[in-house]
RORO-878121 format. One record per residue (C-alpha): x, y, z; residue number from 0; residue in one letter. Coordinates in nm, 2 decimals. Last residue first. Layout:
<gudrens>
- px  py  pz  resi  resn
- X  Y  Z  NUM  a
...
</gudrens>
This chain:
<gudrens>
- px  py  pz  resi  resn
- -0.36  5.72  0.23  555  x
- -0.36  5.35  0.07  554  x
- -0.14  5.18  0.32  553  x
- -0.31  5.17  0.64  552  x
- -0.18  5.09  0.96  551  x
- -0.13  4.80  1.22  550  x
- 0.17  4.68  1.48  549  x
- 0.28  4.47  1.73  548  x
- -0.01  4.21  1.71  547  x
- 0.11  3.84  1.91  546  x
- 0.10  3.55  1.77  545  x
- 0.12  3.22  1.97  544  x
- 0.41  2.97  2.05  543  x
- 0.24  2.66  2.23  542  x
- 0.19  2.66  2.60  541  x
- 0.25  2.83  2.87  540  x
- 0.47  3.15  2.75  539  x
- 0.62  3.17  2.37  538  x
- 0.63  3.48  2.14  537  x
- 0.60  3.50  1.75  536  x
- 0.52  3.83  1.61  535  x
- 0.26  3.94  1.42  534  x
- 0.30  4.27  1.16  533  x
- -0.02  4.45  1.01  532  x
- -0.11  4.59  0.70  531  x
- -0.42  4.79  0.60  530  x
- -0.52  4.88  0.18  529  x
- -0.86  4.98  0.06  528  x
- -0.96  5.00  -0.29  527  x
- -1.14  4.70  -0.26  526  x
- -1.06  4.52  0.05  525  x
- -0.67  4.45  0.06  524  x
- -0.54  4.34  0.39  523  x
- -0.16  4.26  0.39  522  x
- -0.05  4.01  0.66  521  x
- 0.35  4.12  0.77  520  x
- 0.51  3.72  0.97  519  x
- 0.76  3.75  1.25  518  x
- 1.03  3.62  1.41  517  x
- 1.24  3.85  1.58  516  x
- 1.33  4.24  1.51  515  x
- 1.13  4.51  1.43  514  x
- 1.25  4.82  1.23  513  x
- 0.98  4.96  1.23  512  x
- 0.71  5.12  1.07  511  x
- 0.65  5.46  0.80  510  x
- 1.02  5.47  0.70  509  x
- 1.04  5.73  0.45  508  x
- 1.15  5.67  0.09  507  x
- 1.27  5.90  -0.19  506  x
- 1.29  5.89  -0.54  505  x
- 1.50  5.91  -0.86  504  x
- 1.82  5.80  -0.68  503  x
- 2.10  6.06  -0.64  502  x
- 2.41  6.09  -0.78  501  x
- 2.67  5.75  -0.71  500  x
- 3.00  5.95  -0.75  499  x
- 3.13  5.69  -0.49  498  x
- 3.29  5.89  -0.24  497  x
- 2.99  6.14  -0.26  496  x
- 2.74  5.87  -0.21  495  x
- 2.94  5.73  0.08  494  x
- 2.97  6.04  0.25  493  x
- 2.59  6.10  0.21  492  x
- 2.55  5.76  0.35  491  x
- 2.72  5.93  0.68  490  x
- 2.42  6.17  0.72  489  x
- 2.15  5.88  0.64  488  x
- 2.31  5.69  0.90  487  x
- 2.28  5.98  1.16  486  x
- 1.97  6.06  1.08  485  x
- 1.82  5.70  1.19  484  x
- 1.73  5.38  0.99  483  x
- 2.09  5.29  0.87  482  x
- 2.18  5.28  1.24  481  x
- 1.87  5.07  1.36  480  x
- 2.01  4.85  1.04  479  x
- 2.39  4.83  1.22  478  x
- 2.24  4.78  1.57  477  x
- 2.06  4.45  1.42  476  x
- 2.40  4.39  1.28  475  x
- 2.60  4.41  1.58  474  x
- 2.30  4.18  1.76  473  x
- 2.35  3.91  1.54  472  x
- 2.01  3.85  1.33  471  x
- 1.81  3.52  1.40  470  x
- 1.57  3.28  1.20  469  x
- 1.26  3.16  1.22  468  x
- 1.01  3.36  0.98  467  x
- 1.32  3.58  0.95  466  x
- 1.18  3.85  0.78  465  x
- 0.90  4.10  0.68  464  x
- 0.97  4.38  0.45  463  x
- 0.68  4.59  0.31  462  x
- 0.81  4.86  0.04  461  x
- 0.49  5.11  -0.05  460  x
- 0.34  5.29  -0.32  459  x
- 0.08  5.42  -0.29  458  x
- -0.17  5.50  -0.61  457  x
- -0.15  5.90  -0.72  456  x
- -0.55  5.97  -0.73  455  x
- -0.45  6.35  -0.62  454  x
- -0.12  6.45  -0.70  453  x
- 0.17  6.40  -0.41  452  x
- 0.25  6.78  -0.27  451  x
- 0.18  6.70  0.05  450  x
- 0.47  6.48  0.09  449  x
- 0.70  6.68  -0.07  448  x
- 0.87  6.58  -0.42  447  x
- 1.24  6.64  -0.46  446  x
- 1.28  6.28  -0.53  445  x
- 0.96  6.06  -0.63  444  x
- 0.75  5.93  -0.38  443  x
- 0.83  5.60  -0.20  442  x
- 0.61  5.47  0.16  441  x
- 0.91  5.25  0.43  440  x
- 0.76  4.95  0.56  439  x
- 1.00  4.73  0.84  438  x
- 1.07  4.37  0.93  437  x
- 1.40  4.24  1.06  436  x
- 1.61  3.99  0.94  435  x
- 1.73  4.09  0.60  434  x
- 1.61  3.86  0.34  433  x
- 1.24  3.99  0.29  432  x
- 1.02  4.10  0.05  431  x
- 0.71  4.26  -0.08  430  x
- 0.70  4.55  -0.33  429  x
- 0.40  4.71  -0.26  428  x
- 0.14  4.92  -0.59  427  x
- -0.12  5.08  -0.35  426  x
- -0.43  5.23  -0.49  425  x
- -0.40  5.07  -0.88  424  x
- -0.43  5.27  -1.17  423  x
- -0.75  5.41  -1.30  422  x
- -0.54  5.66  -1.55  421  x
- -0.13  5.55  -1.45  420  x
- 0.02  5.75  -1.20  419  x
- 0.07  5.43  -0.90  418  x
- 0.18  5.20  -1.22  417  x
- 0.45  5.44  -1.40  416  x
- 0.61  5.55  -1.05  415  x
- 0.67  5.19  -0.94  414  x
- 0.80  5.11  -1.30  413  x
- 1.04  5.47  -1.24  412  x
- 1.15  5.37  -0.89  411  x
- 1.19  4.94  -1.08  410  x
- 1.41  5.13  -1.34  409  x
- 1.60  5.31  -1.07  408  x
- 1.65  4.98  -0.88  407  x
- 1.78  4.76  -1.23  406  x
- 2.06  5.11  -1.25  405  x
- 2.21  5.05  -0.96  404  x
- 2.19  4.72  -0.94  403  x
- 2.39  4.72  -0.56  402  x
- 2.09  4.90  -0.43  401  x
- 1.84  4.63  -0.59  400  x
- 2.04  4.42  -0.29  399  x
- 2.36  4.23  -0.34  398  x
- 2.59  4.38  -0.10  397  x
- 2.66  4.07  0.14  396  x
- 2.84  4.17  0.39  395  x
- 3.17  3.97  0.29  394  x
- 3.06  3.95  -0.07  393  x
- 3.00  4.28  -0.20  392  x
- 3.30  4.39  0.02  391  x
- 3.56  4.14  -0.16  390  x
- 3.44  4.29  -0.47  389  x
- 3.48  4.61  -0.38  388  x
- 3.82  4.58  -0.21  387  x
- 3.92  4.47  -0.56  386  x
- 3.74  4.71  -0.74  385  x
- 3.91  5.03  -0.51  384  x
- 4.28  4.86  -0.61  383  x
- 4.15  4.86  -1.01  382  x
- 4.02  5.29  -0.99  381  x
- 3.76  5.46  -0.85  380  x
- 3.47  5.43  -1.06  379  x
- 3.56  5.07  -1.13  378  x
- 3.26  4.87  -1.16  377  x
- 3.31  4.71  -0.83  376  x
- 3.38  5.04  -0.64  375  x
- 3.03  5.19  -0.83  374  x
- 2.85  4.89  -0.64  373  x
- 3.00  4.93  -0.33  372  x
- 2.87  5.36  -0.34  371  x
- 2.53  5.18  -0.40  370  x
- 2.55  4.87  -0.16  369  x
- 2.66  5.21  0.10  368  x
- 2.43  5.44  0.00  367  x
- 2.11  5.18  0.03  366  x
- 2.28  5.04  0.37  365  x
- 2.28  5.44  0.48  364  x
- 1.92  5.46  0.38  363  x
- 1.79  5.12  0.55  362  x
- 1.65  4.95  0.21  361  x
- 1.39  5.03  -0.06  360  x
- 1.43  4.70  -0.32  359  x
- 1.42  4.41  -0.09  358  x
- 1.55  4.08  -0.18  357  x
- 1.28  3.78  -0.25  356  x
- 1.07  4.00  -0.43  355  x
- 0.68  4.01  -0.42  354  x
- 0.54  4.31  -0.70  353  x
- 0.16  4.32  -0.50  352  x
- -0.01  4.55  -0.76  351  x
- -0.39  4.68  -0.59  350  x
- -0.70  4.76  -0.74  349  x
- -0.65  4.59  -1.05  348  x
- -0.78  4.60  -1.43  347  x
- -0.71  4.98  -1.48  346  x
- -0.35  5.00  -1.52  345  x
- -0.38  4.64  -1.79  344  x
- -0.05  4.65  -1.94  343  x
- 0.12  4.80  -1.68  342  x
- 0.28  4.58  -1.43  341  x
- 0.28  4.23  -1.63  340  x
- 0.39  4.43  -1.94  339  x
- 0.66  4.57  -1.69  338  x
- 0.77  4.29  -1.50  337  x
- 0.79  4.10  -1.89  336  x
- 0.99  4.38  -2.04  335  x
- 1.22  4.34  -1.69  334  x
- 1.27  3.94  -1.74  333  x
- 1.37  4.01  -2.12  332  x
- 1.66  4.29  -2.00  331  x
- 1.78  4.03  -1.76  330  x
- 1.70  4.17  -1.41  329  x
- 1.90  4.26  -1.10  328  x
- 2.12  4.42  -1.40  327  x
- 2.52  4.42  -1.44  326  x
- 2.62  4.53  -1.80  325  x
- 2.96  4.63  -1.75  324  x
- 3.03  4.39  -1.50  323  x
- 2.89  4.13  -1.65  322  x
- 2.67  3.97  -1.38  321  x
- 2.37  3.98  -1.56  320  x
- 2.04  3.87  -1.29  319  x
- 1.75  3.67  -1.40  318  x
- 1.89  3.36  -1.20  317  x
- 1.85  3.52  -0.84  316  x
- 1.62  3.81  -0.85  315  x
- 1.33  3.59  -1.02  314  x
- 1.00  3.87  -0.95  313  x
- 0.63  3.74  -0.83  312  x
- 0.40  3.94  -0.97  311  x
- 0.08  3.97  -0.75  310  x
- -0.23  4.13  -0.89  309  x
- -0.51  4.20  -0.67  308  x
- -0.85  4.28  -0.84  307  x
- -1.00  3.90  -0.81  306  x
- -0.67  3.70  -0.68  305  x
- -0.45  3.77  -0.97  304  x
- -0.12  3.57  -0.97  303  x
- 0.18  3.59  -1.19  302  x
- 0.55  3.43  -1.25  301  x
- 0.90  3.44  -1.22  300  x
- 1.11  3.17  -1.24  299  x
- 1.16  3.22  -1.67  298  x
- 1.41  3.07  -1.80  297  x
- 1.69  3.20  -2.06  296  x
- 1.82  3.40  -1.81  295  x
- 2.05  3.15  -1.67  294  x
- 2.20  3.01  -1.99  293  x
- 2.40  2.74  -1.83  292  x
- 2.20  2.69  -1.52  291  x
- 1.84  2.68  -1.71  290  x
- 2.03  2.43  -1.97  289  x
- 2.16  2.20  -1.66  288  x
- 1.81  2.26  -1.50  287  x
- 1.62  2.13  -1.78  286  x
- 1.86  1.85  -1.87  285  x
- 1.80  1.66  -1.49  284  x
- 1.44  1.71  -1.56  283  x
- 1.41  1.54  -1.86  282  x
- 1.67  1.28  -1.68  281  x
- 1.49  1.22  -1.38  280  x
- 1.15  1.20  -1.57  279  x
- 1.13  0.82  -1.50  278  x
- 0.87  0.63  -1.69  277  x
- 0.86  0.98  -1.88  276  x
- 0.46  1.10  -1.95  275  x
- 0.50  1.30  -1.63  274  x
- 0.83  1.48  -1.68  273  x
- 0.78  1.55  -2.03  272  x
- 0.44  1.73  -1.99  271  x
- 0.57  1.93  -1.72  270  x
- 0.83  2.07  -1.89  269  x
- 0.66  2.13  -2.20  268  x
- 0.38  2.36  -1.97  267  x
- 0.08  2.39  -2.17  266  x
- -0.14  2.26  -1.89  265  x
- 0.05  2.34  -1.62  264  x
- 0.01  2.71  -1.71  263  x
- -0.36  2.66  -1.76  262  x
- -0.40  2.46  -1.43  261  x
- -0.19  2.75  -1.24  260  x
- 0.17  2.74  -1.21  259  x
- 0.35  2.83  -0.86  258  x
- 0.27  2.44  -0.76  257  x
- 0.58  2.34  -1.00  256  x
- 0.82  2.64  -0.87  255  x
- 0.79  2.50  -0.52  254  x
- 0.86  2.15  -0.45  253  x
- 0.93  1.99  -0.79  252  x
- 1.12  2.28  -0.94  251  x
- 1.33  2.35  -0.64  250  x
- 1.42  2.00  -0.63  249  x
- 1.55  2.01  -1.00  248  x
- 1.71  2.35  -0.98  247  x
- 1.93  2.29  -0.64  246  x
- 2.01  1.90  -0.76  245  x
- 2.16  2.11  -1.08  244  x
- 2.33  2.36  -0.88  243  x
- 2.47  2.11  -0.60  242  x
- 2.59  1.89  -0.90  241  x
- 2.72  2.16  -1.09  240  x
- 2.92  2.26  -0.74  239  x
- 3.12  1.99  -0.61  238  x
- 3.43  1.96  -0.83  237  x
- 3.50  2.37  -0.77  236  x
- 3.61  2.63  -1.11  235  x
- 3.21  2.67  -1.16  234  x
- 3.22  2.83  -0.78  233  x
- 3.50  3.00  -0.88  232  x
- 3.35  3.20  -1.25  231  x
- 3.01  3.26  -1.01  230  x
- 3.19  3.48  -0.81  229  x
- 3.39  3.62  -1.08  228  x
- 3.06  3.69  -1.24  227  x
- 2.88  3.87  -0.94  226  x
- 2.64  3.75  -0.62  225  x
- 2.50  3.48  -0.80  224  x
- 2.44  3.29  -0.49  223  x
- 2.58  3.46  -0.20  222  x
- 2.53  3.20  0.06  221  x
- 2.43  2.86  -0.14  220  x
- 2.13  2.69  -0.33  219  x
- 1.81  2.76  -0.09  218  x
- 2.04  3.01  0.09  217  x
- 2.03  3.23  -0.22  216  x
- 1.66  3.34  -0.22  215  x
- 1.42  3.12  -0.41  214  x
- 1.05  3.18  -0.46  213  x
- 0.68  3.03  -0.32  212  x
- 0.32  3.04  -0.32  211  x
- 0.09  2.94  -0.09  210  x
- -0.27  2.79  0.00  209  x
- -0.35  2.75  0.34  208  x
- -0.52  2.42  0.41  207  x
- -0.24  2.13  0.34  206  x
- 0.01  2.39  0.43  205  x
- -0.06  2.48  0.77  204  x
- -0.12  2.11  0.82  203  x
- 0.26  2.05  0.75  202  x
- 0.35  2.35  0.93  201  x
- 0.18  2.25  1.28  200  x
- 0.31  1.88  1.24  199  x
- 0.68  1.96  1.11  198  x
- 0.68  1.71  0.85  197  x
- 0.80  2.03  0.61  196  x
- 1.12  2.12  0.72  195  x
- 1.29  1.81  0.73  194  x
- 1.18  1.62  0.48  193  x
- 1.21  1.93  0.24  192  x
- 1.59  1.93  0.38  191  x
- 1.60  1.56  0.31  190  x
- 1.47  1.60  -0.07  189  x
- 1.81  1.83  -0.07  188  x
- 2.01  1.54  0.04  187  x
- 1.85  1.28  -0.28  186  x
- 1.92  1.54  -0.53  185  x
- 2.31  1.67  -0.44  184  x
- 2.55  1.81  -0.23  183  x
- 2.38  1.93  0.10  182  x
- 2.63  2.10  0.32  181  x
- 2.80  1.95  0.63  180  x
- 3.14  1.94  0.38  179  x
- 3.07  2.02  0.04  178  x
- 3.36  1.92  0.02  177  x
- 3.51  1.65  0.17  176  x
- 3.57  1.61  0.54  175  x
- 3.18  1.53  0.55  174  x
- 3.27  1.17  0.42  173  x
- 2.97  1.04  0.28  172  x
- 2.64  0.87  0.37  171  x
- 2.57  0.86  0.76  170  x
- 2.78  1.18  0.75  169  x
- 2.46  1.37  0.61  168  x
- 2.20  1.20  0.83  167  x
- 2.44  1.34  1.12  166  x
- 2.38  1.67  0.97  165  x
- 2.05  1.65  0.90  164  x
- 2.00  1.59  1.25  163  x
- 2.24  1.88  1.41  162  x
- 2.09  2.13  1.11  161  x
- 2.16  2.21  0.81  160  x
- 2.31  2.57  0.69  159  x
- 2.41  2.54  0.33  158  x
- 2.12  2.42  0.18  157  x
- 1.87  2.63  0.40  156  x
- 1.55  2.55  0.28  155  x
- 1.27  2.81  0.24  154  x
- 1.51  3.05  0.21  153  x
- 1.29  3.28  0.00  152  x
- 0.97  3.52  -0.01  151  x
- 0.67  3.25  0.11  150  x
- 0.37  3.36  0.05  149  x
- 0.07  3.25  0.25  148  x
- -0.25  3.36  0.02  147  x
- -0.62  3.37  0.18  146  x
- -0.50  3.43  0.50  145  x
- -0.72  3.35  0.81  144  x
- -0.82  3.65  0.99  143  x
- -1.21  3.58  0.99  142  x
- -1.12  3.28  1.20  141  x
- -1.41  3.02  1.21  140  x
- -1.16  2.73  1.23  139  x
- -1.03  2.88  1.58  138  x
- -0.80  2.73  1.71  137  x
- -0.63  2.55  1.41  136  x
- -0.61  2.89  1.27  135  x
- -0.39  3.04  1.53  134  x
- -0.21  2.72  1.61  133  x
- -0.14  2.72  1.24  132  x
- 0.00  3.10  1.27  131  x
- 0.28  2.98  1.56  130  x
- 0.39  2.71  1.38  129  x
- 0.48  2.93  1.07  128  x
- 0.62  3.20  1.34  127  x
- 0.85  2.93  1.46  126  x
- 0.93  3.02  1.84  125  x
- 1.28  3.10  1.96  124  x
- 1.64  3.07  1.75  123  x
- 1.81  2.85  2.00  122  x
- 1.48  2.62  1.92  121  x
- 1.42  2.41  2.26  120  x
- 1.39  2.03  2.18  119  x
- 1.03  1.82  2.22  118  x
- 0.96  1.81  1.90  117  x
- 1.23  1.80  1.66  116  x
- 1.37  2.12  1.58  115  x
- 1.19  2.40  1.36  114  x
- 1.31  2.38  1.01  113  x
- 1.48  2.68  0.97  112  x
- 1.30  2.98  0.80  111  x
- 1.40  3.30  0.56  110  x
- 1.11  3.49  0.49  109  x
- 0.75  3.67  0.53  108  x
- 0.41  3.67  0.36  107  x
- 0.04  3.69  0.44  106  x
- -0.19  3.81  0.20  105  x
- -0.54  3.85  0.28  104  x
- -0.80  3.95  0.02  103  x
- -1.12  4.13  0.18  102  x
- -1.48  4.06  0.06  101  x
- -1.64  4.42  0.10  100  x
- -1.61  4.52  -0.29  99  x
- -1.69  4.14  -0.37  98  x
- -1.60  4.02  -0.69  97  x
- -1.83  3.78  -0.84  96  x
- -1.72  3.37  -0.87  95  x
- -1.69  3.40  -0.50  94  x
- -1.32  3.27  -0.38  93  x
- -1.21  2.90  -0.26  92  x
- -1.13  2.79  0.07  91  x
- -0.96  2.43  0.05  90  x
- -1.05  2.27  0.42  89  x
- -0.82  2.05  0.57  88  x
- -0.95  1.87  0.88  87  x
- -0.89  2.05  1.22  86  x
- -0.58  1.91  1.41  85  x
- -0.48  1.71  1.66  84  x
- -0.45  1.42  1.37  83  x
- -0.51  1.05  1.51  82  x
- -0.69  0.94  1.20  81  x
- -0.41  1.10  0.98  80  x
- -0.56  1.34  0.73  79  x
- -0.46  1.21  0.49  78  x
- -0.39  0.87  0.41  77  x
- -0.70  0.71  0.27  76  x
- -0.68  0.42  0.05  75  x
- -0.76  0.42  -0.33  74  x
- -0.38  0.38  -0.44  73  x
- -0.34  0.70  -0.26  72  x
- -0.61  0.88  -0.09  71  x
- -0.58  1.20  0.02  70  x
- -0.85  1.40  0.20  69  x
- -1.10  1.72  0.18  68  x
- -1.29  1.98  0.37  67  x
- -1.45  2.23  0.16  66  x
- -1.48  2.59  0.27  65  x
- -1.68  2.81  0.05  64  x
- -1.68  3.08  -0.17  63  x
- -1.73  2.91  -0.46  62  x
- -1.86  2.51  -0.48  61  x
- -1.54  2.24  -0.56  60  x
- -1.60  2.06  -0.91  59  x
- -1.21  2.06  -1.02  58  x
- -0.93  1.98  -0.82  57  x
- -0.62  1.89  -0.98  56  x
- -0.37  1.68  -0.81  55  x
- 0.01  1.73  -0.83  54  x
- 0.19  1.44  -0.82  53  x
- 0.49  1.33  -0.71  52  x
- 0.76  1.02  -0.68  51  x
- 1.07  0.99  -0.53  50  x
- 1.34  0.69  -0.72  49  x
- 1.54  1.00  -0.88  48  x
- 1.26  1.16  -1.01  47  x
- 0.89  0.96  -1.07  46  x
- 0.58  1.08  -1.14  45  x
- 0.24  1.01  -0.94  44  x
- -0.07  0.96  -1.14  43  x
- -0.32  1.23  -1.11  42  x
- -0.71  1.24  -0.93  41  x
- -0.98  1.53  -0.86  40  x
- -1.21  1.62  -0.65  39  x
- -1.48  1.83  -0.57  38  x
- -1.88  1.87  -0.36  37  x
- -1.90  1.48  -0.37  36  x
- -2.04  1.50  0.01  35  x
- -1.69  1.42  0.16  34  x
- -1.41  1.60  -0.10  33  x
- -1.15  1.33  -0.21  32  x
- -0.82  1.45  -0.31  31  x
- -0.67  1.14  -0.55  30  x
- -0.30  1.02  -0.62  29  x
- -0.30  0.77  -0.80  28  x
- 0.08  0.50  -0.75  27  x
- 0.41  0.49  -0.79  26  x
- 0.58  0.44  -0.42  25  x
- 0.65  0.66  -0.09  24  x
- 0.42  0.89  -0.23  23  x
- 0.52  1.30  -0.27  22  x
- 0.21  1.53  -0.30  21  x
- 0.11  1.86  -0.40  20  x
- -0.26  1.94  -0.41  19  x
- -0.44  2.16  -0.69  18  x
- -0.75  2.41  -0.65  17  x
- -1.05  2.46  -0.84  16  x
- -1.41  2.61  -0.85  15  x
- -1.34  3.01  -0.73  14  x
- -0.96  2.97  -0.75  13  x
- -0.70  2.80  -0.54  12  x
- -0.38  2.69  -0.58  11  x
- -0.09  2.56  -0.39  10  x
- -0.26  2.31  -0.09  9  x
- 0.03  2.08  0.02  8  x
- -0.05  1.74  0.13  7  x
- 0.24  1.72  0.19  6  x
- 0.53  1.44  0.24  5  x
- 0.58  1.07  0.25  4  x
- 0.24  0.97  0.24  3  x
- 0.20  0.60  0.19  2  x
- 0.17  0.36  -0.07  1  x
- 0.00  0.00  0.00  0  x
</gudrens>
């Protein structure tokens, strides 16, 4: 009889259909079962290096309801578990007319360990994904429950495992070779996934919550694509095209593949390959060797409407150049598509949710400094002055929109473009996270005052929310409260001036935070309204819980 080895994992949801993620411990059907016939929906599992998936199509399910479901593989039922603490997973679906006063709930953060096995203190405090399925679990009714959990990078840490993994690791090589306690290939990343998502509270979490996902660089490595001569010595190293490749092909099967809607899936070559192979190891395998090779020539990012919301979900890891000369955050065919995705339709959303992994408005003396760093590296000041850049870029990490120069104007004057446009939307937000604290900051073009904004102008906002379970050193959580106050922004003006950087075509105001711990931001988007507020994680008796720490509005 097959079994459930990982998931169920709710990705999709529209007003009549949804589709499940799976992994089986052995070929077989996957089917999600709806009690009362009200849905389902059936797939054969496909097979990748001896694990095998599916991702189920639901069709049939009534709108704007809740509909309980299970999993039955090879006609038997494994999901939910008969001794499961928790509520039975529901798939929530949308009403098939939009609803002025129906609000869409966006809840997104960051950069998460797996939490330790149960029963062991985390050194990094409570889980704030743990912490927001106790919420819902306790109260099935909830009115706050997200629509959307979006998930803005590290979702795995490939080059950070933990005590377990580790000693998993060593049962099957010899750690003293490289990559050492990091994950080198296929079969160890499917052990991070393991590892991260059996935890009980996250692993129902995701069966009735649906999400989206995107790389950041500690799902492949620290750094990743940083610059060229970066990515010159990592290609130089015996270990790395196997740790790229294994990184592409799991990342494809756990999060890009449940990313696609049905008519994305449905015309997807890809896709097509991989299930009608006996084994699609190798289709796949050739995929993310080509998608390595030429990196921009494949498109990670991707779109979601939910009703008058539009989310773009932007690739800042492979879509970057790293020529020197030419260095973009975004290939020049991955920004056409941001912007015909942006503006094409100005008056067919209420509200554009751009979601990147690495935040575009930073601290303001970070921003001068990844800026003044970036005009270092491409050799403003001379060969010695490129050298101590490039060390720089990669010893504090500089690799923000700040360090693209010229890729963060062009997203200030895309931002700029959507909140002017004729019946444009009311907020346009650029969601991220990466840095380890949370914080909004509201944009408006340079040398512009705040009252002096035209009227029907959309917002337009940078929402940062991270870790979801993580830490920050406390000499770099005193370095961001620097970059935050007057002080750093009078020093970054030293930078800028060293640099010859000029100024950026708009300015930014911190309107919340910084906050530090772990911590998830939930958007609130009713019509043409906009609130945000940021939940932390805190622990007491019993299980971790959320906690409010702050609320506002975003759309005036």
């Amino acid at each position: 009889m097959a079994g459930l080895r990982l998931g169920p994992v709710l990705r999709y949801a529209d007003t009549d259909s949804a589709t499940v993620w799976v992994e089986a411990d052995r070929p077989c059907t996957a089917e999600v079962r709806c009690p009362g016939g009200e849905g389902g929906g059936s797939a054969p599992t496909f097979s990748v290096a001896g694990h095998h998936y599916a991702l189920i199509p639901v069709t049939g399910l009534p709108e704007g309801s809740d509909t309980p479901y299970e999993v039955h593989l090879g006609g038997e039922p494994v999901w939910p578990p008969p001794d499961s603490p928790f509520p039975p997973s529901t798939i929530r679906t949308a009403p098939r007319e939009s609803d002025g006063d129906r609000p869409v709930r966006v809840t997104f953060g960051s950069c998460r360990w797996s939490s330790p096995p149960s029963g062991q203190d985390s050194p990094v405090g409570p889980d704030a994904l743990d912490a927001l399925a106790a919420r819902i679990a306790g109260d099935t009714g909830d009115p706050g429950r997200p629509d959307l959990l979006l998930l803005l990078g590290d979702q795995v840490y490939a080059d950070e495992t933990s005590p377990q993994t580790r000693s998993w690791l060593a049962s099957r090589r010899d750690l003293a070779e490289p990559p050492g306690e990091q994950v080198a290939d296929f079969e160890e990343y499917t052990r991070l996934y393991d590892e991260s998502w059996t935890d009980p509270e996250v692993r129902w979490l995701l069966s009735t919550v649906p999400s989206l996902m995107i790389f950041d660089d500690h799902d492949v490595i620290d750094d990743w694509n940083t610059s060229a001569s970066w990515l010159a010595e990592m290609r130089e190293t015996p270990w790395w095209q196997e740790r790229i490749v294994s990184g592409l092909m799991s990342y494809w099967i756990y999060q890009h593949l449940g990313n696609l809607g049905p008519a994305e899936l449905a015309t997807d070559p890809l896709y097509k390959a991989v299930r009608s192979a006996p084994d699609g190891t190798e289709a796949l395998r050739s995929f993310a060797t080509r998608a390595d090779a030429d990196r921009p020539g494949t498109r990670w990012s991707y779109r979601r409407d939910l009703g008058r919301v539009r989310l773009l979900m932007v690739d800042t890891r492979m879509a970057r150049v790293l020529a020197e000369e030419e260095r973009a955050m975004l290939h020049p065919d991955e920004e056409a598509w941001l912007r015909e995705q942006a503006l094409g339709d100005p008056g067919g959303h209420d509200h554009l949710l751009i979601g990147s992994s690495l935040p575009w408005l930073l601290p303001g003396l970070v921003h001068e400094v990844e800026r003044w760093n970036a005009a270092l590296c491409g050799g403003e000041r001379g060969p010695r002055w490129a050298r101590f850049g490039e060390w720089l870029r990669r010893a504090a990490d500089l690799e923000h929109w700040a360090a693209f120069p010229a890729s963060f104007d062009r997203l200030a004057h895309l931002t700029e473009e959507a909140a002017t446009a004729p019946g444009g939307p009311a907020t346009v937000c650029v969601l991220s996270g990466d840095v380890h604290h949370a914080y909004a900051a509201e944009s408006r073009p340079a040398g512009t005052a705040r009252t002096a904004l035209p009227a029907g102008r959309g917002r337009v906002h940078q929402l940062t929310c991270s870790p979801v379970h993580n830490a920050i050193p406390l000499p770099i959580r005193a370095g961001f409260r620097l970059g935050w106050s007057r002080a750093g922004g009078l020093l970054g003006r030293v930078f800028a001036r060293h640099g010859r950087t000029g100024r950026a075509p708009v300015t930014w105001r911190r309107s919340g935070g910084p906050w530090f711990g772990n911590q998830l931001m939930t958007l609130t988007l009713r019509g043409r309204r906009a609130g945000l507020h940021l939940d932390q994680a805190r622990t007491g008796r019993g299980p971790a819980r959320l906690e409010r720490v702050w609320e506002g509005r975003l759309d005036g």
